[in-house]
C-alpha positions in Angstrom: -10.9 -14.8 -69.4 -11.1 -18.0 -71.5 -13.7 -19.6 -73.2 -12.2 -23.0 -71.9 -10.0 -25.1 -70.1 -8.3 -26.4 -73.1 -7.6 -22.8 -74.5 -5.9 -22.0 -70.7 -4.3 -24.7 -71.3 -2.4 -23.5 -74.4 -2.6 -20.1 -73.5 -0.5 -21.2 -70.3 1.9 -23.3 -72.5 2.9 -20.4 -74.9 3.2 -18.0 -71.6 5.8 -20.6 -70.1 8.0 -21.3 -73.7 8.1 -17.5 -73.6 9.7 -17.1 -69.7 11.8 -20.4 -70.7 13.5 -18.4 -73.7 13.4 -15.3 -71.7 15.2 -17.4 -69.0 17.9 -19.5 -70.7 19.0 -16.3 -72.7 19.7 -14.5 -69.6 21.1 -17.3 -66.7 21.6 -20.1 -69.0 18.7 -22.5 -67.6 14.8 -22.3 -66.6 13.4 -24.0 -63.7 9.6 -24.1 -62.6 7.4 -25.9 -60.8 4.4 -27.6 -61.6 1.4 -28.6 -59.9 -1.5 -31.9 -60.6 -4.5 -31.7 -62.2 -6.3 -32.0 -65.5 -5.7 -28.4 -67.1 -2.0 -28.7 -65.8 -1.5 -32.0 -67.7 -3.3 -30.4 -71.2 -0.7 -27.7 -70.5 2.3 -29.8 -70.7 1.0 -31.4 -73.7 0.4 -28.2 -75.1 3.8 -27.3 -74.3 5.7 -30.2 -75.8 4.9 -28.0 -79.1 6.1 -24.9 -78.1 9.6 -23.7 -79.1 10.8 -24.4 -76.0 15.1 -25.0 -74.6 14.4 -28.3 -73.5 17.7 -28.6 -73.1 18.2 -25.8 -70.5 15.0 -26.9 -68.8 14.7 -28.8 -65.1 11.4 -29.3 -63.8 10.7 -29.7 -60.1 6.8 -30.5 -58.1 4.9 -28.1 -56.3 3.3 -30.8 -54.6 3.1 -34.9 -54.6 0.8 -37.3 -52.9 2.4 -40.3 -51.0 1.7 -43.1 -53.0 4.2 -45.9 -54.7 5.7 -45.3 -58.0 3.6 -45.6 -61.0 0.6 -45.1 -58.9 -2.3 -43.1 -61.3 -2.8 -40.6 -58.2 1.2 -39.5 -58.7 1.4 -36.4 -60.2 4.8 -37.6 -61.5 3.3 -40.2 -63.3 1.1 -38.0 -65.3 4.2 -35.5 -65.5 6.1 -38.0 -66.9 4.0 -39.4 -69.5 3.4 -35.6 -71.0 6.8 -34.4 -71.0 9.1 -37.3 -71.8 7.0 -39.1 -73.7 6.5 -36.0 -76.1 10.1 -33.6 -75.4 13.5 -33.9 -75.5 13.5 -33.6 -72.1 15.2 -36.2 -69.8 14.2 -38.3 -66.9 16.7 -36.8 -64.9 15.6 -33.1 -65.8 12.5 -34.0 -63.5 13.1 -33.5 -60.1 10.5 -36.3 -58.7 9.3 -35.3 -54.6 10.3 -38.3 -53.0 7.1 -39.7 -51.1 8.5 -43.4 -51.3 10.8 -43.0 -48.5 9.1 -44.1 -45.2 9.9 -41.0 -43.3 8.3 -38.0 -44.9 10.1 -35.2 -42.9 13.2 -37.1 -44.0 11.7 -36.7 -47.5 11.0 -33.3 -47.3 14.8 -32.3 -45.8 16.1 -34.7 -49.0 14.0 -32.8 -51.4 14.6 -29.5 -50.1 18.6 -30.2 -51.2 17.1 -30.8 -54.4 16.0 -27.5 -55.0 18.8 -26.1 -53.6 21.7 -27.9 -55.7 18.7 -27.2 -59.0 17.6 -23.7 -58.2 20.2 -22.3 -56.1 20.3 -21.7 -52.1 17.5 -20.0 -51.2 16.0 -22.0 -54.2 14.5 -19.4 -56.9 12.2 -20.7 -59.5 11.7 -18.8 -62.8 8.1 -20.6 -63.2 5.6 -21.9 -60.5 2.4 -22.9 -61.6 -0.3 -23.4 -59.1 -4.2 -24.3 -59.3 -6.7 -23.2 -57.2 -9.2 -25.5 -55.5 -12.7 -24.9 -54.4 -11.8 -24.6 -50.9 -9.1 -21.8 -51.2 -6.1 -24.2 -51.2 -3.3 -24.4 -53.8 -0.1 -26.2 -53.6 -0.8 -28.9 -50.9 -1.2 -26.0 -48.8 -4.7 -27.1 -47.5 -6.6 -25.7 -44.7 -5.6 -26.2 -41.1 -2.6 -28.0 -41.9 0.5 -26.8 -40.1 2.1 -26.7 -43.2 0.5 -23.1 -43.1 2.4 -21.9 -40.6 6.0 -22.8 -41.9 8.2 -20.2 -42.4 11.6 -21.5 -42.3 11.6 -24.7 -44.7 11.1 -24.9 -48.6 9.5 -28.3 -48.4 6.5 -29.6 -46.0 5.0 -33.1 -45.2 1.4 -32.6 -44.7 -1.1 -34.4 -42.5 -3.7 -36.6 -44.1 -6.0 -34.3 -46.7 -8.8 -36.2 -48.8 -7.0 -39.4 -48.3 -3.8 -38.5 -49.0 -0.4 -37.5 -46.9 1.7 -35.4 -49.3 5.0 -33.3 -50.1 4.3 -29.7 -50.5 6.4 -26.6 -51.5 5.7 -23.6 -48.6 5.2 -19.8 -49.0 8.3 -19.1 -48.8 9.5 -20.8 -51.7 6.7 -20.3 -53.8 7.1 -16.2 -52.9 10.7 -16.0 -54.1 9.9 -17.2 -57.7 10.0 -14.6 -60.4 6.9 -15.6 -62.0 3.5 -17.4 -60.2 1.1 -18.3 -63.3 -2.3 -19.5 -61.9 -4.6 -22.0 -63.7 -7.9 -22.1 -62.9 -10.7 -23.8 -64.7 -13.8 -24.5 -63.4 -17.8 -23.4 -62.2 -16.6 -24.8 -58.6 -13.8 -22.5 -58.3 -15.5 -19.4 -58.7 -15.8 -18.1 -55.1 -12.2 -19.1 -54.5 -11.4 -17.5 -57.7 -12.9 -13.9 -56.6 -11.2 -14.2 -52.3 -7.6 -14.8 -54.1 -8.2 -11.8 -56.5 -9.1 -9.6 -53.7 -6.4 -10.8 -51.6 -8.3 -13.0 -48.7 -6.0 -14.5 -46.3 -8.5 -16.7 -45.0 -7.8 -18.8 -47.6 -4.4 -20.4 -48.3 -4.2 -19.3 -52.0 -4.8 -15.5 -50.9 -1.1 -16.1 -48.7 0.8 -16.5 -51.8 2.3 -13.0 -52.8 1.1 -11.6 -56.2 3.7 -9.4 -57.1 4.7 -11.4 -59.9 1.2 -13.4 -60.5 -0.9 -13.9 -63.5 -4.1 -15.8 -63.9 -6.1 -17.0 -66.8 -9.1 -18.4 -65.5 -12.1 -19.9 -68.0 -15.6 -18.6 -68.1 -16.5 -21.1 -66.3 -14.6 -20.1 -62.8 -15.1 -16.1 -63.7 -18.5 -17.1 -63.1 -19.4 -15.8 -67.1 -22.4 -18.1 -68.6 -21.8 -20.0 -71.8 -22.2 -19.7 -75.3 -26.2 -20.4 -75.9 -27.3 -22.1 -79.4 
């Protein structure tokens, strides 16, 4: 447990430099996944000071919401301004989900082929990092969405979800990667936090396989009460 979202925040950054060393010294290159929000983004600022291969590094999206390029509500806007604005790291080491194109299961197929030619066929990351949302769902993996139900694609459209269509890795990539590290940060995630520890499929977090999982979670999410002055 953390104190705060800042300190999973680093705490995550130093874990991924770590399994990026690990990973270039052994097969030459690291790929992971990332996934929006807040802590993710103080993560990959946090990260741009770690010792990391940036070299050897591709970076692909868990998930993207169909918007136009540049748009705020892109996670590869956000992923963009922390990594290349602050790394080594090229544009074109950022394997962007491509929502612009006007059919979305044509955009799924096309980035699907992504991962494949990046992370090999079936597509193995060495690094996905998910969040956890108060209502069970990580990824874009939201409930009632057949999205759930896919077993045989990498790479989902979703129907509409808080406003948004979106791209979305599936279970079955996301269970093939050699290392799942969870970020969750938060007083509204608590109850999600405690179903995906004891494993509740009712939710779509508790689908993802956690043989190879690690969460930090704040105090906030544990459901630990703060520091009183």
């Amino acid at each position: 447990m953390h104190p705060d979202a800042d300190s999973v925040a680093r705490t995550a950054a130093a874990i991924i430099a770590i399994e990026a060393r690990a990973a270039v010294a052994a097969r030459d290159r690291f790929v992971m996944a990332v996934s929006g929000g807040r802590t993710p983004w103080l993560m990959l600022r946090a990260l741009a000071t770690e010792n990391v291969p940036w070299n050897a590094v591709h970076v692909a999206q868990v998930e993207e919401r169909v918007a136009p390029v540049g748009h705020p509500d892109r996670h590869l806007t956000h992923l963009r301004e922390s990594l290349l604005d602050h790394t080594p790291l090229r544009a074109d080491q950022i394997a962007a989900m491509p929502v612009e194109l006007p059919d979305l299961t044509v955009a799924a197929d096309r980035y699907a082929r992504t991962l494949h030619a990046v992370a090999g066929s079936p597509p193995v990351f060495d690094l996905v990092h998910l969040t956890l949302e108060a209502d069970g769902h990580t990824a874009s993996l939201v409930p009632g969405d057949p999205g759930l139900d896919v077993t045989d694609a990498d790479v989902v459209a979703t129907r509409v979800y808080q406003g948004w269509r979106r791209l979305t890795l599936t279970y079955p990539v996301l269970d093939r990667a050699r290392c799942l590290l969870w970020l969750v940060t938060g007083s509204d995630k608590t109850q999600a936090l405690a179903r995906l520890r004891e494993g509740d499929r009712s939710i779509p977090a508790g689908r993802v396989r956690q043989e190879h999982a690690l969460v930090l979670a704040d105090r906030m999410a544990v459901g630990e009460p703060g520091p009183r002055y």
